[in-house]
C-alpha positions in Angstrom: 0.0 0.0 0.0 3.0 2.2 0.9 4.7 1.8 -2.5 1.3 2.4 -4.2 0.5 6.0 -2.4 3.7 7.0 -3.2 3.8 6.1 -6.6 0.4 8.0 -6.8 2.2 11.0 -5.6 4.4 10.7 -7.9 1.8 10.7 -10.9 -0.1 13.5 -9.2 3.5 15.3 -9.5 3.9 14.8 -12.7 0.7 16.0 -13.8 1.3 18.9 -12.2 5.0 19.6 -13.6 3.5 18.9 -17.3 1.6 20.5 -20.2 0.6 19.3 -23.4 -0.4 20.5 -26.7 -1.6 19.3 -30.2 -1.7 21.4 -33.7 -4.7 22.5 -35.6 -4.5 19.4 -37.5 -3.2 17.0 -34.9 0.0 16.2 -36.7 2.3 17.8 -34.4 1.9 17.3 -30.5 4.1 19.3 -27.7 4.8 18.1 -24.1 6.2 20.9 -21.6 7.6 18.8 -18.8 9.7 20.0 -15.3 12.3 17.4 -14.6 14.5 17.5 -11.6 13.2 21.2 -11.3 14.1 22.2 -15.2 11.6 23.2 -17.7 11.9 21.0 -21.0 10.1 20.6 -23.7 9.7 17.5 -26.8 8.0 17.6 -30.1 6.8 15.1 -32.2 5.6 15.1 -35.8 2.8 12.2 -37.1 4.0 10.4 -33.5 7.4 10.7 -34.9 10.4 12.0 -33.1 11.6 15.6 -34.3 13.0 17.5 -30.8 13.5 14.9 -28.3 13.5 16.2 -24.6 15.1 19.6 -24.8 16.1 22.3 -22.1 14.5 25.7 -21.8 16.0 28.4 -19.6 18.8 31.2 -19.5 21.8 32.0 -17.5 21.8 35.9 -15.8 25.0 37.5 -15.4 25.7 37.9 -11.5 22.1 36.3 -10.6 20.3 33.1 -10.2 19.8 31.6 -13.1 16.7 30.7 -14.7 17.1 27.3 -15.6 16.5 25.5 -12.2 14.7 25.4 -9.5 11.4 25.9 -11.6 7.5 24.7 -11.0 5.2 25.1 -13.7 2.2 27.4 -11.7 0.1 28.0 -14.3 -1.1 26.6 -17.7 -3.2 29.0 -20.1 -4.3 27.6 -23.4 -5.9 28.9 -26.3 -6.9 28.8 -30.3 -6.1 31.7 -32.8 -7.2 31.9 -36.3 -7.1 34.7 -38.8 -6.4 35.3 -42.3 -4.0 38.6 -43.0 -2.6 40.2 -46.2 0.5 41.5 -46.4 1.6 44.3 -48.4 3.4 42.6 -50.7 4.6 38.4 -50.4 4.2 35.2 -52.2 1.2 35.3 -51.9 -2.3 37.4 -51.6 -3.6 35.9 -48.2 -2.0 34.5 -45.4 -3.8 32.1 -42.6 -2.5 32.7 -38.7 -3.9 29.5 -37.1 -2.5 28.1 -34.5 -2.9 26.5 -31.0 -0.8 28.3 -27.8 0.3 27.0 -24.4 1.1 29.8 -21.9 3.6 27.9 -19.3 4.4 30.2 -16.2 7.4 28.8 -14.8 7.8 29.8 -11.1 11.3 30.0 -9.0 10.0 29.3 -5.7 13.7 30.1 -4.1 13.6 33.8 -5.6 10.6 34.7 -6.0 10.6 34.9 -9.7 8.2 33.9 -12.7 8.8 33.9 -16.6 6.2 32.6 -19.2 7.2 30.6 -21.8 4.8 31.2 -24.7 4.7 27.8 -27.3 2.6 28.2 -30.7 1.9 24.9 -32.4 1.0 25.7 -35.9 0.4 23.1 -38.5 3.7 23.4 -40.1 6.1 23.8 -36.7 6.4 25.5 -33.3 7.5 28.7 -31.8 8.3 29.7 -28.6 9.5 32.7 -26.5 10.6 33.9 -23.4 8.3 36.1 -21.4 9.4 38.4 -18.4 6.7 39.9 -16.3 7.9 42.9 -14.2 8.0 41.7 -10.8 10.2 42.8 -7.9 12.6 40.5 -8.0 13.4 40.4 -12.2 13.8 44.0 -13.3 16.8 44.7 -14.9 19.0 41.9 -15.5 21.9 40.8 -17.9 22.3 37.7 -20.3 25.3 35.7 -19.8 23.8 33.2 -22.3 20.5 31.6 -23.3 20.6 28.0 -22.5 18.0 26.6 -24.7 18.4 23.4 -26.5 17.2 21.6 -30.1 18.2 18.0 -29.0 18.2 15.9 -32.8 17.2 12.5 -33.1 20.4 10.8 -34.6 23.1 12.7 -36.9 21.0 14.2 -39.5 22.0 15.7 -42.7 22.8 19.5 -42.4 23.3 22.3 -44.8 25.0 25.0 -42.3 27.0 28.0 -42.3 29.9 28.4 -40.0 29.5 30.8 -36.4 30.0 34.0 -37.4 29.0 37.3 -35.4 29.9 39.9 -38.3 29.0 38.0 -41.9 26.9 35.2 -43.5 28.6 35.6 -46.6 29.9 32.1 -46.5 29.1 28.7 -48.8 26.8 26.6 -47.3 28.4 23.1 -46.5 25.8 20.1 -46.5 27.3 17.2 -43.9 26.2 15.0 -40.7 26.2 16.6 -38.0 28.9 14.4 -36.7 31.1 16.4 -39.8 30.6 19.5 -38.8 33.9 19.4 -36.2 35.9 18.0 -38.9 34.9 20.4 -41.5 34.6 24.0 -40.2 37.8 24.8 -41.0 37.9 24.6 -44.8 34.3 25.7 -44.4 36.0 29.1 -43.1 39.2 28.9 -45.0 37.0 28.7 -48.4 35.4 32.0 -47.4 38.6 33.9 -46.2 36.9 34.3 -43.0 36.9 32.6 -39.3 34.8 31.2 -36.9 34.4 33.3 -33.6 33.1 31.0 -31.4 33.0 27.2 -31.6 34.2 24.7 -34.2 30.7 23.1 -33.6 28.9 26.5 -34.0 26.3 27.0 -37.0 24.0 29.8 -38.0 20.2 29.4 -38.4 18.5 29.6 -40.2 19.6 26.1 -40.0 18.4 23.3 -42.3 18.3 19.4 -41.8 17.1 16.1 -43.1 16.8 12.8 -40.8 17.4 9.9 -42.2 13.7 9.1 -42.2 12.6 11.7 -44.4 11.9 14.4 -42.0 12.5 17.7 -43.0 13.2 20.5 -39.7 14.3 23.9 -40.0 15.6 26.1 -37.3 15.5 29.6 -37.2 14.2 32.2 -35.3 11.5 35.0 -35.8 10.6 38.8 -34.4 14.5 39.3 -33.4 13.7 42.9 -31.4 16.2 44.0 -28.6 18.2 41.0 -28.3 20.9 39.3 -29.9 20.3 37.4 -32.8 20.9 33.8 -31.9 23.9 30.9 -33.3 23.9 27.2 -32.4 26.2 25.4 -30.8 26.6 21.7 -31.1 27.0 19.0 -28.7 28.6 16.4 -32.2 28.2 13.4 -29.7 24.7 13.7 -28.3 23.5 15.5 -31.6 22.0 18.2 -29.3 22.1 22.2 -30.2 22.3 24.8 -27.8 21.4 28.3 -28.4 24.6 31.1 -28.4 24.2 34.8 -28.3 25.9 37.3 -30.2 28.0 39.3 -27.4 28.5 42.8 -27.2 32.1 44.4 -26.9 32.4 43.3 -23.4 31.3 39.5 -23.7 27.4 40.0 -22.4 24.7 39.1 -24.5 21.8 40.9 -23.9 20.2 43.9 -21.5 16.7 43.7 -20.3 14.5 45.6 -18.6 11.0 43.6 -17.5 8.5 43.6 -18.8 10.5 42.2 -21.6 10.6 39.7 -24.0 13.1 37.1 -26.4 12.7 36.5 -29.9 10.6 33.3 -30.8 12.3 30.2 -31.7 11.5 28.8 -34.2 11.2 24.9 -35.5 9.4 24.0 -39.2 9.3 20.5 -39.6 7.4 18.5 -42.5 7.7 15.2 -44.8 7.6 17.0 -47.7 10.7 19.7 -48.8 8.1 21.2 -50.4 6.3 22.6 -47.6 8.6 24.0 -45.7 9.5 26.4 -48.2 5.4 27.6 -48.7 5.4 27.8 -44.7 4.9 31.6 -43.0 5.2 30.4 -39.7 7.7 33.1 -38.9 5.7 35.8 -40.8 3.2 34.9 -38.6 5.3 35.1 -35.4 5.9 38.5 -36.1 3.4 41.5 -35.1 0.9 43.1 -37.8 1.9 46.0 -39.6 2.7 48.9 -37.7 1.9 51.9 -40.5 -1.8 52.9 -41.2 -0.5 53.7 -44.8 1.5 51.9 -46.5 0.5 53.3 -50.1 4.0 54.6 -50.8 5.7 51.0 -50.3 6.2 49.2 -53.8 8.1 46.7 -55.2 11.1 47.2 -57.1 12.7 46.1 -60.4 15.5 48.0 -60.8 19.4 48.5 -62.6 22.6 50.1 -61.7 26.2 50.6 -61.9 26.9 47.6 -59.5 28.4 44.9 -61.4 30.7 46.7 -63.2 32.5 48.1 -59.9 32.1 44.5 -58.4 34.2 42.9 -61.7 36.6 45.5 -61.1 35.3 47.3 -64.4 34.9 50.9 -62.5 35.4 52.0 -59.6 33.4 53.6 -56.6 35.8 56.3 -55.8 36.0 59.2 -58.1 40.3 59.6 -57.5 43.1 58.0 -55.6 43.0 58.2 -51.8 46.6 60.3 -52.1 44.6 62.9 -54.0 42.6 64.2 -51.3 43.7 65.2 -47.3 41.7 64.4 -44.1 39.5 67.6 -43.6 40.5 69.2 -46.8 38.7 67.5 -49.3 38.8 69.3 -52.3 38.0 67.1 -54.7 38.2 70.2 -57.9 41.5 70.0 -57.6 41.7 66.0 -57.5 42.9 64.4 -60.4 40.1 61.4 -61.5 40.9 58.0 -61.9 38.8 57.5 -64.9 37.7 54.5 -63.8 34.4 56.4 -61.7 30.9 54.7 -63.0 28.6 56.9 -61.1 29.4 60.1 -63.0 26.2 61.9 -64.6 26.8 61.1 -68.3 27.3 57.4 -67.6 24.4 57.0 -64.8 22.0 59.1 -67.8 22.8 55.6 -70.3 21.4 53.5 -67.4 18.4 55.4 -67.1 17.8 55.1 -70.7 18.2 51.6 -70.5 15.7 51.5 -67.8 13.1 53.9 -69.6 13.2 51.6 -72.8 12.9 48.2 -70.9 10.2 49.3 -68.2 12.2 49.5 -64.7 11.4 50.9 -62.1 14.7 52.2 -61.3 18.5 52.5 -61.3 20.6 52.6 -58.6 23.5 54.3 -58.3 26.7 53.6 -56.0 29.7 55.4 -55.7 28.2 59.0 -56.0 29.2 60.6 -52.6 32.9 61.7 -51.7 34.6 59.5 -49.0 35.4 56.2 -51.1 39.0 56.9 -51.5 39.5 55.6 -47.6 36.0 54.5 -46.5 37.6 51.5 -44.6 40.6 52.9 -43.6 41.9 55.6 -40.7 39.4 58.1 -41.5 36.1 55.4 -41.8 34.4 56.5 -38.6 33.0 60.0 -39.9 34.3 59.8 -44.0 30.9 59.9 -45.2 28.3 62.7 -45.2 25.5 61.0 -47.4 25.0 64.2 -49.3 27.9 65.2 -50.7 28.2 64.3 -54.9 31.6 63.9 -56.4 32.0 66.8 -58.6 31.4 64.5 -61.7 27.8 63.6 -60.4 25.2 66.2 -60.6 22.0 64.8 -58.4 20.0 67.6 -59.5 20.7 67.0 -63.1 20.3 63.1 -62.6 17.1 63.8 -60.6 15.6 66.3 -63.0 16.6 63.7 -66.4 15.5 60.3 -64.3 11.9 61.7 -63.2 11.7 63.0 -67.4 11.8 59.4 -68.1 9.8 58.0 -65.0 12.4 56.5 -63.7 13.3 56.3 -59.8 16.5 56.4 -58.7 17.8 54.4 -55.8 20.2 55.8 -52.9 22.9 53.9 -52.0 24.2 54.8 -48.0 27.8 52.7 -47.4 28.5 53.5 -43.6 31.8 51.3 -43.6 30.7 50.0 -40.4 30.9 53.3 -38.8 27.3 53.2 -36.7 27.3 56.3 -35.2 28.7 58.6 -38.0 25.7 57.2 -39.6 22.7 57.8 -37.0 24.3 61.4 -36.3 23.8 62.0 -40.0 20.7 60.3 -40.6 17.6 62.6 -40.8 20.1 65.1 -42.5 20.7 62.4 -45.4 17.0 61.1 -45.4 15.4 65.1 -46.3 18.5 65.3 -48.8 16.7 61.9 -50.0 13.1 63.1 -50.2 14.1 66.7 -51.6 16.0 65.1 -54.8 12.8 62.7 -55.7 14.7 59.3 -53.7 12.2 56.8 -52.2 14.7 54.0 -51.7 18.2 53.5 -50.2 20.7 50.4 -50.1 22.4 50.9 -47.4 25.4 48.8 -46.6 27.7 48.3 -43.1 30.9 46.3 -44.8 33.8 46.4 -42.4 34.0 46.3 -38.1 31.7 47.8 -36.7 33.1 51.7 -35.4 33.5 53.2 -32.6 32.6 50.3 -29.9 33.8 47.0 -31.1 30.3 46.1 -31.2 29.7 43.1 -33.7 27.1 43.1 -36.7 24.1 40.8 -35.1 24.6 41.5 -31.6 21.7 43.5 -29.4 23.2 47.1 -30.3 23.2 46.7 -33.8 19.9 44.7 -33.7 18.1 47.5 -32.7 20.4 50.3 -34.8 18.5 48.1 -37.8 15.0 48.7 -36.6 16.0 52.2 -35.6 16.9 53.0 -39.1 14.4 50.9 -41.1 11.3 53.2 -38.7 13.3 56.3 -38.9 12.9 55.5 -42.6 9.1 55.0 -42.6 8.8 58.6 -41.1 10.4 60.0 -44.6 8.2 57.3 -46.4 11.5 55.5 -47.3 11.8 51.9 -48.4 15.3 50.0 -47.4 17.6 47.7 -48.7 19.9 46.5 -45.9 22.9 44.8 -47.1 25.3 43.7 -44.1 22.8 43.8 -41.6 21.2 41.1 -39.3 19.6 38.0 -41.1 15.8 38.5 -41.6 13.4 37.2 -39.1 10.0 38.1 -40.7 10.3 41.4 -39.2 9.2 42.8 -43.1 5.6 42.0 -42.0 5.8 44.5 -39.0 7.7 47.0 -41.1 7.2 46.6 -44.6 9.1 49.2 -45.8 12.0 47.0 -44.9 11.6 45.8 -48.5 15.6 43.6 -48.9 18.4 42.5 -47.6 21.6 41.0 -48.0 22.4 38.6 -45.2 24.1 36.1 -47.2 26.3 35.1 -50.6 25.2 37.3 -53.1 25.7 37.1 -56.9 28.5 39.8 -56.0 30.6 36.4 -55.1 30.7 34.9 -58.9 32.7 38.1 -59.4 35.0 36.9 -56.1 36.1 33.7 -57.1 32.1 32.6 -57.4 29.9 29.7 -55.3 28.8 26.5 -55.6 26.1 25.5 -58.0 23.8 23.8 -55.8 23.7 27.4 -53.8 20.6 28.6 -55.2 18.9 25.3 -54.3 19.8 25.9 -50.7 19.6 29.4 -49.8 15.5 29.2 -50.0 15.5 27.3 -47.1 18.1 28.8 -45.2 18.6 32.3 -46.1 15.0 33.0 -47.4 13.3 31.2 -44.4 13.3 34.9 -42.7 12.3 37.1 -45.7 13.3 38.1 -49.4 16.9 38.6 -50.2 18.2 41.2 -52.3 20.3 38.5 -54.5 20.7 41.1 -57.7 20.6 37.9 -60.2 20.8 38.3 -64.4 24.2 37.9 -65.3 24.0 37.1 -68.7 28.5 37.4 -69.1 29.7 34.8 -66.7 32.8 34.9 -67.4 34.2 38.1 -65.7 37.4 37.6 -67.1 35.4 39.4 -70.4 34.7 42.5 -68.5 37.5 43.1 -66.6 41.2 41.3 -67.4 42.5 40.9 -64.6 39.4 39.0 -62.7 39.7 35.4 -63.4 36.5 34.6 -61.5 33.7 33.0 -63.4 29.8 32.8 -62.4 29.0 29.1 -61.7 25.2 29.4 -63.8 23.7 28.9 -66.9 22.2 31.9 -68.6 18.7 30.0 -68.1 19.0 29.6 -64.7 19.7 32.8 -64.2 16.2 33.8 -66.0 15.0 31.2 -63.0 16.2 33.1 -59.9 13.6 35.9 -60.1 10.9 33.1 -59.6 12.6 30.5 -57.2 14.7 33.6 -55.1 11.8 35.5 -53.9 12.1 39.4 -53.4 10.1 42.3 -54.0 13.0 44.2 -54.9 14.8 42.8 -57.7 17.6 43.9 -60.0 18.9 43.1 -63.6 22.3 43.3 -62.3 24.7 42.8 -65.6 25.7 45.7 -67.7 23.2 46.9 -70.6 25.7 45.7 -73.3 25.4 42.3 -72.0 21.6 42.5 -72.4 21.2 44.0 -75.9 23.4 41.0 -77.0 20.7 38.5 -75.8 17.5 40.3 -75.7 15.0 37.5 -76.6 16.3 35.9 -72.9 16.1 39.5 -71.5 12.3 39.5 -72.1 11.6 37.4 -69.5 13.5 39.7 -66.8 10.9 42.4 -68.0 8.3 40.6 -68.5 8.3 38.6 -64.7 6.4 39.9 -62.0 8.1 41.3 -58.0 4.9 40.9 -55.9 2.8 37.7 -56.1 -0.9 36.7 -55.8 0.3 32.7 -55.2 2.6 30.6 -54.7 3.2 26.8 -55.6 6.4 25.0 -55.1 6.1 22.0 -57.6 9.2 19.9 -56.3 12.0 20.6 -54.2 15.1 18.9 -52.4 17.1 21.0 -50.8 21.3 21.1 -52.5 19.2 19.4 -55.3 16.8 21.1 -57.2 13.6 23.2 -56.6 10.7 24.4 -59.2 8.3 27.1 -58.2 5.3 28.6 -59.2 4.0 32.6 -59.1 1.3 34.1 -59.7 1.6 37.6 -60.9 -0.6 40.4 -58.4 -3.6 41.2 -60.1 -3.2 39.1 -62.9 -4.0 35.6 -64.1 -0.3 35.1 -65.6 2.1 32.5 -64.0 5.8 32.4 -64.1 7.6 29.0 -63.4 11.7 28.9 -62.8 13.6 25.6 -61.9 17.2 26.1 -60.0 19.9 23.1 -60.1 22.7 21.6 -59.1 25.7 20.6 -60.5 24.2 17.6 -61.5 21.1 19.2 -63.3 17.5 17.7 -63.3 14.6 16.2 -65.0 11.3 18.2 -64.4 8.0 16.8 -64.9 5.2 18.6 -63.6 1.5 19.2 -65.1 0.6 22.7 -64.5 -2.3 22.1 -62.4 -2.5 25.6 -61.3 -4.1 27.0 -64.2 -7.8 28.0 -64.1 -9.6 25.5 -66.2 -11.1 26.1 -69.3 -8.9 28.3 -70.0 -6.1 28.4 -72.9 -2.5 30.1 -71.6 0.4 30.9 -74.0 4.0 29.6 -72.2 7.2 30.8 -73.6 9.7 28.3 -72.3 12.8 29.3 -71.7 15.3 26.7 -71.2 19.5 25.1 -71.2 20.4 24.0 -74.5 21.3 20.0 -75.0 25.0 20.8 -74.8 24.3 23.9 -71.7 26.7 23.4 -68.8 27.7 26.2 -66.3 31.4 25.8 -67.2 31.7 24.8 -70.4 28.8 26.2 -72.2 27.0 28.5 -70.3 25.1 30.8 -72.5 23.7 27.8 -74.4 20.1 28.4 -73.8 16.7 27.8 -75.8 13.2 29.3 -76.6 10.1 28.0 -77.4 6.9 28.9 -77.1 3.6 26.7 -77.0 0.0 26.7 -76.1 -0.9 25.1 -72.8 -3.9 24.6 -70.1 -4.1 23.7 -66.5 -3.6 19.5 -68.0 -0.9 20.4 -69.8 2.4 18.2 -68.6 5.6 19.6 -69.3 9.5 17.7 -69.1 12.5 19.5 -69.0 16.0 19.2 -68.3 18.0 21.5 -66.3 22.0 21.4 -67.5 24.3 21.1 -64.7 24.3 24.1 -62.6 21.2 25.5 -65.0 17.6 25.9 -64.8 14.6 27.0 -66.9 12.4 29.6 -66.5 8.8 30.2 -67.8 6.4 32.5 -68.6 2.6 31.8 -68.9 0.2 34.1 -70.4 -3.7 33.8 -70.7 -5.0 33.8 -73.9 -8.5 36.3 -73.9 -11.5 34.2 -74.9 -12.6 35.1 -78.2 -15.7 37.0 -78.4 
């Protein structure tokens, strides 16, 4: 009888320590558990495995931590459901269901409570930290956040090294039991090193059991904290969250009430749908701006590439032409190499006028480039101040003539506070001279505080400068900055970013070709990436000499990133010569769409292959694009998303039998045939190549 009452006291214990929870659909079910006074949690997936027993909890700088000595005291549930629209996505409508589980985790030995907040949505989980003011938790410091991802068995991974300053790195696909053995030719390759662990990844982090289960990790809402690594534990396959530090090794100030990010787990059987889910869009808070009228998408060109080949330069002389504090740049001698003088950024506006841009942007227009990352980086630019071979009023005056927008470009060379001090000055200088757009860019360490690029100070320097922004009706183009965390839905002006290996790489010594097959579920997990796809020339070599780099494409797969690498701000990045020499392939960059009624992935495996499906806002005209690796790939699909009844025209555009990214890139293909919603279509991607298609409907005759 003894042995029975006790084991009843037991069970009555556990009840009380526990808390579970099942998704709209049943498919997914969470269990919150206290064991041995620490708060864990385990989620499964059709009664499969995904997270096994994981620890919640964070460790405080000179207090308590709060990862034991917990009690769950309360249990709130509840059922959300809504359908939003955002300003401008994948697609037109976006459903918000989900079912949450409010744990209040007491410390009876302190006195203190947090609230860990889990939302089970049908495609994955996120959860948060919650700090109600109290007396005992008011302002405290992070030393680090302890929480954990523990795997089921060494899955396959497709991971970026730890990094607090860049993500500009080629993803490496391994077991996680590689990852140690790996990371440094993972950082070697990218000229770069690891800062923290030779276990240590960044989210958002992809991985594949060897059952077929697909989980992403990431993290959504990243607001006044540090955005968050992984560490791994390579022999018990468990990952642990890691903090960006500030200057001084903490990780994060609070102030109750407060709050974390939400982290984030995306789990299905099907690659497929993990790249349709917007579980971290819906994470994030509605938008903040009662009118967002003045926020469009963007299809624009520049006078990028040319400087990135090492055609032209961004500085208009040689940094031994100018003095510290003196400079008078009439009496500097140019280095007639400068592309952003008026004469030369007039062609690109023509080229835009005649082709139907939107706009062109133009870098390298304001004095300060000669040195902009050496001794005099922390206050070298003004953000006003043309070179004396740019006129902005004449460029202003001759792009709004043609209706043609152009695009700011900001470089702060890391230097933060040069930047704020300067901001509202260069945002009216903006508005006054017709700009409603700005790249802005933060290459370089960040100045004066040894702060690092995705740590809590330059987290909320981000958001300072994306609202500060709205209040000039501003869109912005952050290259350098944080990775995304759907924060675009809160702040939609917030229209790019960078946050990754750009096509500015193929002109550094170039990427792998399964990269595009992997960066939409990493990179573009968060929100749209300003790629700047379209080179047409891949071999740079042909535009400047002395740059042996080549791009690691097809010219058809090229065509395909503006379907399969989503963003509403998207740029024709080669030079204009390039295009007139192909302009039958150059349609389709005029011709596809940057904001999106719907969105269907056809097929996807990710380092493999993925085909997707958009259709255009407002329209009833679908664009299709297909990315590969270096292996290529057979598509068959039917194109089941067409209205029936209804006859479409599709202009296929498509690698040539003998297309390979190396040895025959620009080998590419054009037909064009008639097609409904039971039409079944096979094509073969080259190694490294793609296709891309455009479907238009046919009007019914009257």
């Amino acid at each position: 009888m003894k042995k029975i009452f006790l084991l009843l006291i037991a069970y009555a214990w556990t009840q009380l320590n526990a808390a579970e929870l099942k998704s709209p659909n049943g498919q997914l079910s969470l269990n919150v558990t206290v064991i041995d006074s620490v708060a864990t949690y385990r989620l499964d997936y059709k009664s499969r495995p995904v997270i096994k027993q994981s620890r919640l909890g964070l460790e405080l700088k000179k207090d308590k931590d709060l990862i034991h000595g917990f009690v769950i005291s309360k249990v709130d549930t509840s059922t959300f459901d809504e359908t939003w629209q955002p300003v401008w996505g994948e697609v037109k409508n976006i459903r918000n269901y989900y079912k949450e589980l409010a744990v209040t985790l007491s410390q009876p030995s302190t006195k203190r409570s947090i609230i860990v907040r889990f939302r089970l949505f049908n495609d994955g989980l996120g959860f948060r930290y919650e700090f109600p003011q109290q007396d005992n938790l008011n302002y405290f410091i992070i030393k680090e956040e302890r929480t954990q991802f523990a795997m089921t068995g060494d899955h396959k991974a497709f991971w970026l090294p730890g990094d607090f300053d860049t993500q500009e790195y080629s993803t490496v696909t391994s077991k996680l039991s590689e990852i140690r053995s790996l990371m440094k030719s993972a950082i070697t390759s990218n000229a770069s090193q690891t800062q923290f662990s030779p276990t240590g990844v960044q989210t958002s982090l992809m991985l594949k059991s060897d059952d077929g289960l697909y989980i992403n990790i990431h993290e959504a809402a990243l607001v006044d904290y540090s955005c968050m690594s992984l560490n791994l534990d390579d022999k018990n396959f468990i990952f642990e969250s890691f903090l960006t530090p500030d200057a001084i090794g903490d990780k994060g100030y609070m102030q109750t009430p407060c709050k974390s990010p939400w982290r984030t787990i995306i789990v299905s059987d099907k690659a497929t749908e993990i790249l349709e889910s917007k579980l971290i869009l819906n994470l994030n808070e509605p938008c903040q701006y009662s009118d967002v009228s003045w926020i469009k998408p963007v299809k624009y060109v520049g006078v990028w590439w040319e400087m990135i080949t090492g055609k032209s330069s961004w500085a208009y002389t040689d940094v031994n032409s100018v003095k510290l504090g003196e400079f008078d740049y009439n009496k500097a001698k140019p280095n007639g190499k400068h592309a952003a003088n008026t004469a030369h950024v007039k062609e690109y506006i023509d080229f835009a006028a005649l082709h139907g841009f939107d706009a062109v942007l133009v870098e390298g227009w304001n004095i300060g480039w000669e040195d902009w990352f050496g001794k005099w980086k922390d206050y070298v630019f003004d953000f006003v101040t043309p070179y004396p071979d740019f006129d902005i009023k004449e460029i202003s005056q001759y792009a709004a003539s043609k209706g043609v927008k152009i695009i700011m470009h900001h470089e702060t060379s890391g230097a933060v506070r040069n930047y704020e001090r300067h901001l509202d000055t260069a945002y009216k200088f903006m508005v006054a001279n017709g700009y409603n757009a700005v790249k802005s860019g933060y290459v370089g360490d960040i100045v004066p505080r040894g702060e690092y690029h995705y740590g809590q100070w330059m987290v909320n320097h981000y958001l300072y400068a994306i609202k500060k922004a709205a209040d000039y009706k501003i869109m912005v183009n952050a290259h350098e900055a944080v990775r995304p965390t759907g924060l675009c839905r809160t702040y939609p002006n917030l229209i790019g970013n960078e946050s990754a290996r750009g096509t500015e790489y193929e002109a550094f010594g170039g990427s792998n070709p399964d990269h595009t097959t992997i960066l939409p579920f990493t990179r573009l997990m968060g929100g749209p990436m300003d790629y700047t796809p379209g080179i047409f020339e891949t071999h740079i070599w042909k535009l400047n000499p002395d740059n042996k780099s080549y791009a690691r494409t097809t010219l058809a797969r090229q065509l395909a990133l503006y379907v399969t690498m989503y963003s509403p701000l998207q740029m024709a990045a080669d030079l204009p010569e390039n295009y007139n020499r192909f302009l039958d392939a150059f349609q389709f960059i005029k011709d596809v769409a940057v904001d999106w009624d719907d969105t269907r992935v056809i097929e996807a495996e990710p380092g493999d292959y993925i085909t997707i499906a958009r259709k255009a806002k407002g329209t009833n005209n679908w664009f299709v694009g297909n990315t590969s690796d270096e292996n290529g790939h057979l598509s068959k699909f039917k194109l089941s998303f067409l209205d029936a009844g209804k006859k479409y025209k599709a202009t296929i555009y498509a690698d040539a039998k003998d297309a390979h990214y190396e040895k025959n890139p620009q080998a590419y293909t054009i037909k064009t045939i008639d097609v409904t919603n039971k039409t079944e279509l096979s094509l073969q991607a080259a190694p490294g190549g793609g296709f891309a298609i455009s479907i238009v409907e046919v009007p019914a005759k009257k």
